[in-house]
N, C-alpha and C positions, 0 to 999 in steps of 0.2 A: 343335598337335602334328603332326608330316610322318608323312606315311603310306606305306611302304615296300611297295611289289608288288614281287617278285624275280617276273622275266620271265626263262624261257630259253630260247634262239633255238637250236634244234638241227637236224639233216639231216645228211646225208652229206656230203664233202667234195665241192667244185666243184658243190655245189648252187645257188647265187649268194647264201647268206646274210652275206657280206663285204660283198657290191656293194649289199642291200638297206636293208643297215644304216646303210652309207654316204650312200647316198640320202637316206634318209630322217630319219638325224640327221647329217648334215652336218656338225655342229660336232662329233660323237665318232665320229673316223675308226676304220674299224673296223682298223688296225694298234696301237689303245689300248691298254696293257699292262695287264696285270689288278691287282687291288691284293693284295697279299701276303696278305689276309686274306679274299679273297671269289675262290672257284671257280676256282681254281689247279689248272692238272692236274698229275696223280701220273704217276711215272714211268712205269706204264705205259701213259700216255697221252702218251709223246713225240710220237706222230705226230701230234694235237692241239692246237689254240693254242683256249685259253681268255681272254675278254675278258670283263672288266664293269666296268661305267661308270653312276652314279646319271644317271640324264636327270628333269629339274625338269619337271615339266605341271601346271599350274593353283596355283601357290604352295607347297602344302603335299601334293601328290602326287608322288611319286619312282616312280620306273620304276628296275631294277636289271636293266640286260639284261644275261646269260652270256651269250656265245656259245660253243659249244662247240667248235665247231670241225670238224664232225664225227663227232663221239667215240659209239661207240655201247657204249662199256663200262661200268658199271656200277661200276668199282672207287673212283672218286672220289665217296664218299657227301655229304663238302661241300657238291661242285658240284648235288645234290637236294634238298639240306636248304631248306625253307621256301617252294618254289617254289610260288607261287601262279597263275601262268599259263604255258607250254608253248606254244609258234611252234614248229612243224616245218613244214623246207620239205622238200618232196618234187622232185624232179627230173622233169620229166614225158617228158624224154626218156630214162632210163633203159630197158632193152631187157628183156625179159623174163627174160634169163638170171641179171640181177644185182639185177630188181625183190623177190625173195623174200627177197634179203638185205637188201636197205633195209628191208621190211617187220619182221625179224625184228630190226634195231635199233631200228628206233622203238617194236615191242609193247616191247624192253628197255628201253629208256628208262622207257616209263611204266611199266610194272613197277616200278624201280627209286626210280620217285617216288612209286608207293604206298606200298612199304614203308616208305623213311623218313620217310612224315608219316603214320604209323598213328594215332594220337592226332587227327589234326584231322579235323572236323565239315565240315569247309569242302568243296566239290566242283573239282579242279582240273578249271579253264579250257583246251580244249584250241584252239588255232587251228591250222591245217591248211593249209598254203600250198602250192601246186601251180604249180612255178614255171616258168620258160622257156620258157612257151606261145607265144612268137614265133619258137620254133622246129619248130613244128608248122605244116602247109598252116592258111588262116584256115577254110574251110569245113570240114576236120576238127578243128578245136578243141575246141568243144564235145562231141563225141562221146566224143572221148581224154580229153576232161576225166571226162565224165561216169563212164567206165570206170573210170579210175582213181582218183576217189575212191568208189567202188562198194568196191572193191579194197583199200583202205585202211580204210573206214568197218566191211565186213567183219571185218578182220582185231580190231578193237576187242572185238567181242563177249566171248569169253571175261574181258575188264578189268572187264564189267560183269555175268558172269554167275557171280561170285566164291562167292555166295551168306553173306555172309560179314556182309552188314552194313555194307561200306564206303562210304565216301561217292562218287557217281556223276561223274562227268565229262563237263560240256557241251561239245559237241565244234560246230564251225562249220568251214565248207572254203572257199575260195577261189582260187582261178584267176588268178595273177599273172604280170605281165613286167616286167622294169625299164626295159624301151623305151617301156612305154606307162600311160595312167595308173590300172592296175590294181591297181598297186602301190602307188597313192595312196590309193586307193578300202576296199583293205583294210586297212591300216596307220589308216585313220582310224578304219574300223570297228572295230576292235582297239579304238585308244584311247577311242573313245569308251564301246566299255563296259567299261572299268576303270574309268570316271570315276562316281561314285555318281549318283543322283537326276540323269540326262540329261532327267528330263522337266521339272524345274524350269527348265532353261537354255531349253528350247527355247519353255514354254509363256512366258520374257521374251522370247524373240526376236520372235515371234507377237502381244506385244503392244507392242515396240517398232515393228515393222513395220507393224503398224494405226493407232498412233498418229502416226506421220511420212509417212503415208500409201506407204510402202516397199510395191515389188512383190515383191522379194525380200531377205533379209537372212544373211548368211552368218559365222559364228562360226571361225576359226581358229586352232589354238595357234602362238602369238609363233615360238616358237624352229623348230619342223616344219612349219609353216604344213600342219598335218592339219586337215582336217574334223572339227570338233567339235560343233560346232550348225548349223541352218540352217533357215527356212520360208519359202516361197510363197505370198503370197497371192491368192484369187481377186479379181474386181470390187469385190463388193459383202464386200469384207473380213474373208474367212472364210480361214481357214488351209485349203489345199491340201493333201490328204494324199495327198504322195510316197509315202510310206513303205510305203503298202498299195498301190501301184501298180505298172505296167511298169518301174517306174525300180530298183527294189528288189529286185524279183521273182526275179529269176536271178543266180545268185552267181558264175555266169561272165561273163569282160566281153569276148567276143568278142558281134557284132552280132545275129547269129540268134535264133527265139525258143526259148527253149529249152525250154517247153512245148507243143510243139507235137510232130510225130513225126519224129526225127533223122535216122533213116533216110532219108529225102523230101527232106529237108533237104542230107542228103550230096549230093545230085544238081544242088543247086540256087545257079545261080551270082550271081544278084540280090535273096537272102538278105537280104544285108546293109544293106539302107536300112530295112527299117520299123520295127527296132528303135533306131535310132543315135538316136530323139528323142522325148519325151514333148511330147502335144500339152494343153493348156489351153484345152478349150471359152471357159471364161467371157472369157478374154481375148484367143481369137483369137491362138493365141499357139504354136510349136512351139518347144522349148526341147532342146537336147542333154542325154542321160541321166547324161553323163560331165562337165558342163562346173563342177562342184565340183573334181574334181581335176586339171582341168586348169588351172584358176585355180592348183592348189598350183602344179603343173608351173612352170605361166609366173612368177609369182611369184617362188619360190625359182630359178629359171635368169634374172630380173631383178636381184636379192639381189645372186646370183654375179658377173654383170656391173658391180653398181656398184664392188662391194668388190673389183672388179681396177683400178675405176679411181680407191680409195680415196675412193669417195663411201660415203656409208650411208642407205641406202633407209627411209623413213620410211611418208611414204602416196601415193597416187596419188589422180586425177580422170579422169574419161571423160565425156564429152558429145557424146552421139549425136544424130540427127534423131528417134529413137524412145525415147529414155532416158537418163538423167544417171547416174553413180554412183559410188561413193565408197570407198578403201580406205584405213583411217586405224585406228589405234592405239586401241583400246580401254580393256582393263586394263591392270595391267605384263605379262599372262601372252596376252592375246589380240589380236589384229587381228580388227576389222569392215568386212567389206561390204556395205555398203546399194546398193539399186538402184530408180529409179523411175524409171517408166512418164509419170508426169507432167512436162515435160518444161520447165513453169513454175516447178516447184521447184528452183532451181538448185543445183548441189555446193557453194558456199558455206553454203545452209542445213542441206543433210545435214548439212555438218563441225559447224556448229553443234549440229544436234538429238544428233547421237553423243556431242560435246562436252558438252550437257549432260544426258546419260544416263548416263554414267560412274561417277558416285556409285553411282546405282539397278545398273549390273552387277557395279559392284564388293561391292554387299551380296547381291546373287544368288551370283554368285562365291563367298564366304563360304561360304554355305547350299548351293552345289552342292558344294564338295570337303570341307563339312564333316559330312555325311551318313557313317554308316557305309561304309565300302569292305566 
């Protein structure tokens, strides 16, 4: 049975929610016409262009993006009806004169989405995109970041101080550019928790990886080539926990650290190196923080390059002096990247061991998108 999440992509106009969209599902340009029966704006919403387009992730999960366009009106109840996750991009270069009006769309927005799902038990999903941070100095980035979602996160309060009984709204922020791979980083994060039981996926990758002696193993969806699963492991064969470390820790993706005191930091112009890599005592080993989505990057701008030359991209080989590895075709819904350190195992037996794992993901697969949503 497909499982329908209605996603809607909202902000102010010239926010860059066209170009993100673009990006990142590629194959449904965001000039898509909407379909007669889903999130159509009403005439007082001529200044609006409304798009939704069903996007496929993992066989039996649908993604229903709206875009809105915009629209910070309220009159088109449609376009609220059943909306289980909420993308607002905010403009981070917006000036302070017109900041309180973007403010005062977005509390209407979600206003407007409480009202019409008064009945459901369910908590909407809020994600928070702070975008065109490449048009901000890099050493104040962080800072503007940190303000303005202060700023925003603020403004929330009274949604959750209803007293009323209603269901609460998990709210997450992120810090993106479509120049850089921020916008990979959270768009993955996004989908990956839409997708039910991510820890069934990750605890096969972790034991794919041990078992073909993989240093690392990376899970991608087929069509976005997003980040969806991924583990590291150490020497002696224990899964590396990214996820409670430096690599995860700051939901801005400029270099600095962001726990540390900003202020000191404004002043400071060689910032920027001791964050750009996570280091792996047990393997002697410095890894980039970001080099997950920048595999999407390169990948999908490889895609684009074959299919100008009416080739179609299939999998790829790498064989280094320090490492072999392998990006090759999974499920029907995923691409895998395996990577080892051992350098006697050659990319022909990766393709094999993937090759003969496939069964085994594809019955994880199953049991990962067949969990409640």
């Amino acid at each position: 049975m497909k499982k329908m999440k209605k996603v809607l992509l909202m902000g102010k106009s010239g926010a860059g929610k066209a170009s993100m969209r673009s990006i990142i599902f590629n194959k449904h340009p965001s000039n898509i016409q909407a379909s007669p029966s889903i999130a159509s704006p009403s005439p007082s919403q001529s200044h609006a262009q409304s798009h939704s387009h069903p996007l496929e992730l993992l066989n039996s999960l649908s993604l229903l993006i709206c875009d809105s366009g915009g629209s910070g009106s309220g009159s088109d109840t449609h376009l609220y009806h059943n909306v289980s996750v909420l993308i607002y991009v905010f403009d981070i270069t917006t000036p302070p004169s017109a900041a309180s009006q973007e403010l005062d769309w977005f509390i209407q927005s979600l206003q407007c989405l409480k009202d019409s799902d008064t009945n459901s038990d369910t908590p909407l999903r809020l994600f928070i995109l702070i975008n065109k941070t490449d048009l901000i100095a890099k050493h104040d980035a962080c800072l503007v970041y940190s303000r303005r979602k202060a700023e925003i996160l603020h403004s929330l309060q009274p949604l959750f101080d209803t007293g009323r009984g209603t269901p609460g709204i998990h709210t997450e922020c992120y810090m993106t550019s479509i120049w850089d791979q921020s916008l990979y980083k959270a768009w993955s994060k996004i989908v990956t928790k839409l997708l039910p039981s991510s820890g069934k996926m990750s605890s096969a990758l972790a034991h794919f990886a041990s078992t073909t002696h993989a240093a690392e193993v990376v899970l991608f969806e087929r069509s976005t080539f997003l980040v969806i699963g991924k583990t590291t492991l150490r020497k002696d064969g224990e899964e590396w926990d990214l996820e409670g470390g430096d690599e995860w820790e700051c939901e801005c993706e400029c270099d600095c650290d962001c726990e540390q005191e900003r202020e000191q930091e404004h002043h400071q112009h060689h910032h920027s190196q001791p964050n750009q890599y996570t280091h792996i005592p047990t393997r002697n080993l410095t890894i980039s923080r970001h080099r997950f989505e920048q595999i999407s990057q390169l990948i999908k701008a490889f895609k684009q390059s074959c299919a100008k030359l009416n080739n179609q991209f299939n999998s790829m080989q790498l064989t280094e002096m320090d490492y072999n590895a392998v990006l090759e075709p999974l499920t029907i819904n995923t691409y895998i990247l395996v990577i080892t350190e051992n350098i006697d195992i050659p990319p022909s037996a990766i393709q094999m061991n993937i090759r003969l794992a496939k069964p085994y993901f594809e019955r994880v697969e199953n049991t990962y998108i067949g969990s409640e949503v």
